[in-house]
MARTORKOL-679828 format. One line per 10 residues: number of its first residue (from 0); their letters; for each residue z, y, x of N, C-alpha, C, O. Coordinates in pm, whole numbers. Each point is the difference from the previous one (the first is absolute). Layout:
N
NUM = a = Z:Y:X:Z:Y:X:Z:Y:X:Z:Y:X ~ ...
# end
This chain:
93
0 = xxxxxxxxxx = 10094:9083:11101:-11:93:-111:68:-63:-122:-9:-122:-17 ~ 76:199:-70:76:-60:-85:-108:2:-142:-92:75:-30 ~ 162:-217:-51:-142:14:-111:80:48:-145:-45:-23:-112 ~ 170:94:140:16:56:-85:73:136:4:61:-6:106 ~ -32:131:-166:8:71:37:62:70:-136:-40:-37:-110 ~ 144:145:124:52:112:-88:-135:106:-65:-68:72:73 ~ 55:-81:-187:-83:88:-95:56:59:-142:41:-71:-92 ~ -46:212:91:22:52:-154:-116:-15:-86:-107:61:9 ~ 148:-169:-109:-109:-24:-79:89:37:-200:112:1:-52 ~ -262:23:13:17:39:-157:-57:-121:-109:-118:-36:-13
10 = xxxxxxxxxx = 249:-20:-69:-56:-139:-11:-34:75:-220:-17:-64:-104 ~ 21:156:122:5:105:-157:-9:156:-21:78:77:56 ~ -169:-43:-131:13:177:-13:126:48:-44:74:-52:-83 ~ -60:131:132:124:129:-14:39:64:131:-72:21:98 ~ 187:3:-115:74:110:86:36:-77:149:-20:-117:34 ~ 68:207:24:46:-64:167:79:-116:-64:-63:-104:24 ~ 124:89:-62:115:-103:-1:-96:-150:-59:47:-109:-35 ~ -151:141:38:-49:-192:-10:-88:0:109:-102:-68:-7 ~ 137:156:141:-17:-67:140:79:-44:91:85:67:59 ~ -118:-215:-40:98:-73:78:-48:-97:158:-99:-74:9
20 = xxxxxxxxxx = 172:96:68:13:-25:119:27:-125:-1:103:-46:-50 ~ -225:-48:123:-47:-148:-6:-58:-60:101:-66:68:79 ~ 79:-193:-64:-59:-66:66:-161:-46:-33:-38:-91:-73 ~ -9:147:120:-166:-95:6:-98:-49:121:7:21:121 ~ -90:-87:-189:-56:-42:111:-88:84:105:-50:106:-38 ~ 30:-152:167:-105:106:70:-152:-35:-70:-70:-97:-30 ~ 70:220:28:-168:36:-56:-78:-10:152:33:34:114 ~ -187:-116:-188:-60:-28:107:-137:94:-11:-64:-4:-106 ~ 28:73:198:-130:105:-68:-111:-114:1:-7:-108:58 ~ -87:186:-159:-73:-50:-34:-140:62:79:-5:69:102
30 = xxxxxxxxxx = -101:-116:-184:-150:61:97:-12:165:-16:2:65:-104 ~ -14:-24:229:17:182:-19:149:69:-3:19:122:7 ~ 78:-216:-18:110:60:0:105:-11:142:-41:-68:94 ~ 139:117:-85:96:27:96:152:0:-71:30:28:-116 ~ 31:-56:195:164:-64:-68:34:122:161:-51:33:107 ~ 174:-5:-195:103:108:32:122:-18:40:58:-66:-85 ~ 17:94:183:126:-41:32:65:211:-38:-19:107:60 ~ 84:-142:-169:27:135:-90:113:-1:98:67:-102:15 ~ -39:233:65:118:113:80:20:103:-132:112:46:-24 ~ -200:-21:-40:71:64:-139:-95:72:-124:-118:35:2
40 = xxxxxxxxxx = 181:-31:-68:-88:38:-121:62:65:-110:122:-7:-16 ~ -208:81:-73:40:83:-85:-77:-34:-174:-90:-77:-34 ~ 164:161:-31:-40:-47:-120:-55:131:-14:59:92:56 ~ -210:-57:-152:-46:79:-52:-6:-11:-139:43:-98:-61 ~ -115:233:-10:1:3:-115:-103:-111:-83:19:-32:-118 ~ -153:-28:219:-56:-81:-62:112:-149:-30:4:-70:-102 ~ 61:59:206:100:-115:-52:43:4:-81:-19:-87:-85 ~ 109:201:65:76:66:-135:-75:-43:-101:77:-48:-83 ~ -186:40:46:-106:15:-80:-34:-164:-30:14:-53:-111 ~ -60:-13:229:-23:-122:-59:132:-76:-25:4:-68:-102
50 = xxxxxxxxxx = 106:72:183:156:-15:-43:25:-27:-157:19:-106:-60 ~ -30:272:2:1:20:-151:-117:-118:-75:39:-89:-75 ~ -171:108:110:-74:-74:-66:-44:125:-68:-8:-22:-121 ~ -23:138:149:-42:95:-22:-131:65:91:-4:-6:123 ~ -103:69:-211:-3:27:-146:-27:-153:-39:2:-81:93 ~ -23:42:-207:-2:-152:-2:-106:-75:20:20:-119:23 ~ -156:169:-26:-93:-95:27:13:-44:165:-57:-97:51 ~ 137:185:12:11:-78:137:63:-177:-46:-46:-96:62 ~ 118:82:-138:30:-129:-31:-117:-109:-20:27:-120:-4 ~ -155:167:-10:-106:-89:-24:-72:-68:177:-79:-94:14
60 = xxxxxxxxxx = 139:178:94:-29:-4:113:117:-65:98:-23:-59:106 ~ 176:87:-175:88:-34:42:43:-141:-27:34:-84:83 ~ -43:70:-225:95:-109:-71:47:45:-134:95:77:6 ~ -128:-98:-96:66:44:-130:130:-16:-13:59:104:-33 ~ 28:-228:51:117:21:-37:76:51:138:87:87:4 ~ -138:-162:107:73:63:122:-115:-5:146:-109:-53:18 ~ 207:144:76:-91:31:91:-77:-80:62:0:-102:-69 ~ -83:82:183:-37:-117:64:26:105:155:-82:-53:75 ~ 114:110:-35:-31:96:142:157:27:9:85:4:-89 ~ -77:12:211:135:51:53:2:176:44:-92:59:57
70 = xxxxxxxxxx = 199:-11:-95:-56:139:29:60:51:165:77:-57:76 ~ -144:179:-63:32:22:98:-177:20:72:-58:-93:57 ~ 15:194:-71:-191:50:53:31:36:121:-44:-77:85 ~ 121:191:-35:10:59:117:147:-68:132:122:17:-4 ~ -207:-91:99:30:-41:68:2:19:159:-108:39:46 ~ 159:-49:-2:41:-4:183:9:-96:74:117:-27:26 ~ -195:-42:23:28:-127:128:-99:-8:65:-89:85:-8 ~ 81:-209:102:-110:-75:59:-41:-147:-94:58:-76:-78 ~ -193:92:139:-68:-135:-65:68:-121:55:71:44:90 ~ -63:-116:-94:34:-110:46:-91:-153:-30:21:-113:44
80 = xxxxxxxxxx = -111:157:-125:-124:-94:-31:-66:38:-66:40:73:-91 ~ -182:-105:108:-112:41:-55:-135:-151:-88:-41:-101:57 ~ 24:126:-134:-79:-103:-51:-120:-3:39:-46:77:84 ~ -46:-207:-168:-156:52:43:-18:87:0:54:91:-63 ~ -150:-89:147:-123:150:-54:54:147:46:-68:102:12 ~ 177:-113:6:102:126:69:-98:17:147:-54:-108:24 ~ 28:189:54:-32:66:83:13:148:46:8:49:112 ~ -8:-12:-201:104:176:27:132:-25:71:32:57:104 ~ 34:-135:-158:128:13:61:58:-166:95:-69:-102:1 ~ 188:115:60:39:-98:23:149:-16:36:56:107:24
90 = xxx = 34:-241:-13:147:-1:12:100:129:95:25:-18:119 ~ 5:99:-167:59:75:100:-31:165:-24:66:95:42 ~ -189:-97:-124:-27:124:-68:122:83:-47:-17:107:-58
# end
C-alpha cells in the first residue's frame, strides 16, 4: 500500500483556483472511522460553502484564516481499512 497518495486540498478561502493537486500523506483512520479508496467524487454546495468560508462563523469550526478539511463530502469507493471500534463495516466494503 502506498503511504502517499494524490489529494485536492484547500490551503485558503476563496474561489476554485486556490485548489491544488498534492501530495500527502496516507491518512490512517482513527477509532470509529474507515479510510476510503475514492473511484470518485463530487463537489457539493456544502463545499462551495466551507471553500468560501461562508457564511462566516463556519470559520470558527473551520479555521479562521484558512481551512483545516479537504473538500470533497460525496464520495464513491471501497474501504480499504477500518480503525478501532469499526464493526459495521470491513476492507472490501
Amino acid at each position: 500500500m502506498r503511504s502517499r497518495l494524490k489529494a485536492i486540498v484547500c490551503h485558503r478561502y476563496g474561489d476554485p483556483d486556490s485548489l491544488r493537486l498534492e501530495d500527502v500523506d496516507m491518512p490512517v483512520p482513527g477509532h470509529g472511522q474507515v479510510r476510503i479508496r475514492v473511484r470518485a467524487a463530487a463537489l457539493n454546495a456544502l463545499d462551495w460553502h466551507l471553500m468560501k468560508g461562508r457564511p462566516s462563523f463556519v470559520r470558527l469550526f473551520l479555521g479562521l484564516r484558512r481551512p483545516s478539511s479537504r473538500p470533497g463530502r460525496d464520495v464513491a469507493g471501497c474501504i480499504d481499512s477500518v480503525g478501532p471500534g469499526v464493526t459495521r463495516f470491513k476492507p472490501g466494503d
